[in-house]
N, C-alpha and C positions, 0 to 999 in steps of 0.2 A: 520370537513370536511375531508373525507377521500382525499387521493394524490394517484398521479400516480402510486408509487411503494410501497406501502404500502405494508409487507408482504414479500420486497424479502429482503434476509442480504445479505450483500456486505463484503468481506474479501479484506481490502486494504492494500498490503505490499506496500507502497509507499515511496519516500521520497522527500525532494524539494521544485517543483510545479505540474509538468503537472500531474504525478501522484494524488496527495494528490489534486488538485483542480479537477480532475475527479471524484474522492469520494465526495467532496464536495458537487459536482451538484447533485451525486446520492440521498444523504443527504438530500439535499434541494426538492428533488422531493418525501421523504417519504421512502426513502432504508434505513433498519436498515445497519450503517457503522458502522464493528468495525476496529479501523485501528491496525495494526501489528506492534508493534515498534521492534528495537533489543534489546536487555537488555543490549546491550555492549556500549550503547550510542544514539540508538533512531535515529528519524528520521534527517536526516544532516543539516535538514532546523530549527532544532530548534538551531544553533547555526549561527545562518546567523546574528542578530540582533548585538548579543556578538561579531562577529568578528571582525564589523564595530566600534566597540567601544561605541556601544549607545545601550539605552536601555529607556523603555518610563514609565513613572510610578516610584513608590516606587518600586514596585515589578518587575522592567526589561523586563515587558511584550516583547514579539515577537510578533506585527502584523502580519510577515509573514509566522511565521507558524500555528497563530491560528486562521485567516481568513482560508486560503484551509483547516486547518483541524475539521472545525467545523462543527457539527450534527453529529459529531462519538464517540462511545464509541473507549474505546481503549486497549490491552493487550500490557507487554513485554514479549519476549521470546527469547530463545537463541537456536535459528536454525540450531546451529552448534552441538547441542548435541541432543541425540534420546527423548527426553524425550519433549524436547518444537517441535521439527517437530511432534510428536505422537500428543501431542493437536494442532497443526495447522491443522493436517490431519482429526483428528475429527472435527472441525470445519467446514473443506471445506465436509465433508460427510453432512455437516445440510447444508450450503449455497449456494445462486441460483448463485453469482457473486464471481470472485478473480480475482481483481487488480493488475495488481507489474508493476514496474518499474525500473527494473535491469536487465544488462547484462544479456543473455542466459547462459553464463557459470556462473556464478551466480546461476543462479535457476535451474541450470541442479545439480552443487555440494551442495546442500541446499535438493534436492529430492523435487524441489515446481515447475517443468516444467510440460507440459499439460499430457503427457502420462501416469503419474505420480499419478496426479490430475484426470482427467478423470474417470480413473478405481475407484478411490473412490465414484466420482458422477457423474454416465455419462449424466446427466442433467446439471452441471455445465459449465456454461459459463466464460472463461476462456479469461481474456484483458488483453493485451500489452500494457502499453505504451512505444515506441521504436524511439530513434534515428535513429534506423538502419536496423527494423526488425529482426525477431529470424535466418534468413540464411544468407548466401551469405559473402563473406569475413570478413566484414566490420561488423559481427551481435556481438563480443564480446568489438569491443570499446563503451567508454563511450561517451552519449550524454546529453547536457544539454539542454531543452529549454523549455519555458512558453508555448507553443500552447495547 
């Protein structure tokens, strides 16, 4: 049975929740997800399980970060060097969607903010998820929250 998004790929830098459970849903409606980890350690919610001291299984499974990040393929790369931005950039030239969910300054010193992106695909659709929005004083602190 074909799904709603069948056909569109989704580029999810995320990490967490609100993020990574956003790709999820896309996921779950037939978006190819692939998520973007960093190669310096990955998304920060795969260490949420480990911090609490517990772990479930032989193998230390993480519920929480393999419910939000489930129905996605996955890459690492290391965004700080030219060579893993060059393949994120190719990727965002083939894809309909790009997720993140980090500070502005962040992905303003990464080269992965929208004017950036844009000019690669200007058919790409470019989402925030933002504590605090990309402006206004308050857009480089850190936010956390499930919504």
């Amino acid at each position: 049975m074909a799904m709603a998004l069948d056909g569109i790929r989704v580029l999810d830098w995320t990490q967490f929740q609100a993020g990574p459970v956003a790709g999820m849903l896309l996921g779950d409606l037939g978006a190819d997800v692939i998520k973007i980890e960093e190669r310096t350690g990955g998304d920060l919610g795969r260490g949420v399980v480990a911090a609490a001291g517990k772990g479930f299984g032989a193998a230390a499974r993480n519920p929480y970060f393999e419910i939000g990040n489930r129905n996605k393929r996955s890459i690492t790369l290391d965004l700080r060097k030219t060579k893993g931005r060059d393949i994120m950039y190719r990727l965002a030239e083939k894809s309909d969607v790009f997720l993140h969910n980090f500070r502005q300054k962040a992905v303003e010193e990464m080269g992965l903010h929208y004017e950036v992106l844009s000019r690669l695909n200007p058919r790409l659709v470019y989402a925030q998820v933002s504590g605090w929005g990309p402006n206004g004083p308050d857009r480089d602190d850190p936010g956390f929250d499930p919504a």
